[in-house]
N, C-alpha and C positions, 0 to 999 in steps of 0.2 A: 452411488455417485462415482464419477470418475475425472480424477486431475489431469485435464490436459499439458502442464508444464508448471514449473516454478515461474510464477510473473515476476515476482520483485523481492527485492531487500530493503527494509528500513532500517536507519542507522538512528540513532542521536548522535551528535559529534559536538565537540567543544569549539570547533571552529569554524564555522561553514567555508568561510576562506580559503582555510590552510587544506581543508579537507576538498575543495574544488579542486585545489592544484593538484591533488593528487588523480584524483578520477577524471578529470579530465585531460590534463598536462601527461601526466603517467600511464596510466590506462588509457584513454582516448576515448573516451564515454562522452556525448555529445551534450549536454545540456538544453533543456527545454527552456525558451524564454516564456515566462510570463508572468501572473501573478492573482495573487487574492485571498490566499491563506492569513491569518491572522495572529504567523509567527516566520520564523527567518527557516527557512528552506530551499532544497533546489531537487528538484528531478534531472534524471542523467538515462539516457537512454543510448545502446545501440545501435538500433533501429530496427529491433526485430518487434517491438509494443512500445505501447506509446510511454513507459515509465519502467526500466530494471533496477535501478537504484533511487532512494529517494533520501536524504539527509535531510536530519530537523537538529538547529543549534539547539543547544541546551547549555552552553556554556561552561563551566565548574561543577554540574550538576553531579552527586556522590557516585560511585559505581550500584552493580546490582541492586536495585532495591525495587516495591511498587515504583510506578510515575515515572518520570522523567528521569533520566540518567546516561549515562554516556554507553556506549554500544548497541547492540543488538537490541531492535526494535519488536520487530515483526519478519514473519514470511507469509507472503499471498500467491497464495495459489489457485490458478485458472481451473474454474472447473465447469464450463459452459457458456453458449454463449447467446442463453436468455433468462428473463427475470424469471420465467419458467420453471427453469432448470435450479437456481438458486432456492425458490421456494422447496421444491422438492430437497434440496439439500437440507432446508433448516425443517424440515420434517423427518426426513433420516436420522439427523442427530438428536433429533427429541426423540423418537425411537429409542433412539440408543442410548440414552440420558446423558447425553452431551449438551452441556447449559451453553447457549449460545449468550455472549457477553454485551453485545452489542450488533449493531446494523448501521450499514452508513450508504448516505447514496454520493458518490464520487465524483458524477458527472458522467465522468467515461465509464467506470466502473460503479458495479452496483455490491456490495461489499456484507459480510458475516463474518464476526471475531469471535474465536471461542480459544481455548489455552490446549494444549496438549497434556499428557499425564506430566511433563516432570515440570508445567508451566507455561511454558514459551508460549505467546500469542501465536496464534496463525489465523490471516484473514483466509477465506474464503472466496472467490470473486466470479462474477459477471462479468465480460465487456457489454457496453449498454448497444444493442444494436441498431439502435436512430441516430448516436452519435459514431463519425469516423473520426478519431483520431488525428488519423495522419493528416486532414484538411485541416486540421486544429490543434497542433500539439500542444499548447499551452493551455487547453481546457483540462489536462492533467492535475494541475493548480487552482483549479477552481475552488470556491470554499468547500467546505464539508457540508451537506444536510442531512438531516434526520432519512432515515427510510423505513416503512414501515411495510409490513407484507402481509 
């Protein structure tokens, strides 16, 4: 398998608000309008993919622990750009006895979560190549579904 780029950062943040001002007002990261997730979030993009930052409120939640909490979510990284190629990837890692955690289909991305040695989640990712993006950037936010391979 081979990573074409870091795609994204998820965050948890205690404030979606105060945390917009920041990435958008301060950084200049552009926000995608739209919606349909079935908790308070925002995508912030560049404009180089269709999502580099993605904030989820979490409110008060404790620092490190499982689940929900404040900081460091996830890292997804591009490694293809078909369902293809992602198959092959969750065959390498069963190879390698890498337990893949979960699978998600994104919409635009088609997605594999597995943890690193010291933990840290990292997605794996697809861009989905019948959908463009950029005519739709709000299908970023689309809900989550299942994906099965």
């Amino acid at each position: 398998m081979h990573t074409h780029y870091l795609g994204h950062i998820v965050f948890y943040v205690r404030d979606l608000k105060e945390s917009l001002e920041f990435y958008e007002k301060l950084l200049g990261l552009k926000r995608i309008e739209g919606g349909g997730l079935p908790f308070k979030a925002a995508a912030l993009t560049s404009g180089r993919t269709h999502h580099e930052l993605l904030l989820i409120e979490v409110g008060d939640a404790p620092g490190p622990q499982p689940g929900p909490r404040r900081g460091f979510y996830h890292a997804g990284f591009k490694i293809g750009d078909s369902l293809d190629e992602l198959k092959e990837a969750y065959h390498e890692l069963h190879s390698a006895g890498v337990q893949v955690k979960g699978m998600s289909d994104h919409t635009v991305s088609k997605s594999l979560y597995l943890h690193d040695p010291d933990g840290n989640e990292i997605e794996l990712y697809v861009d989905d190549p019948d959908l463009d993006w950029e005519d739709d950037p709000a299908a970023v936010l689309s809900p989550i579904k299942p994906l099965d391979l």
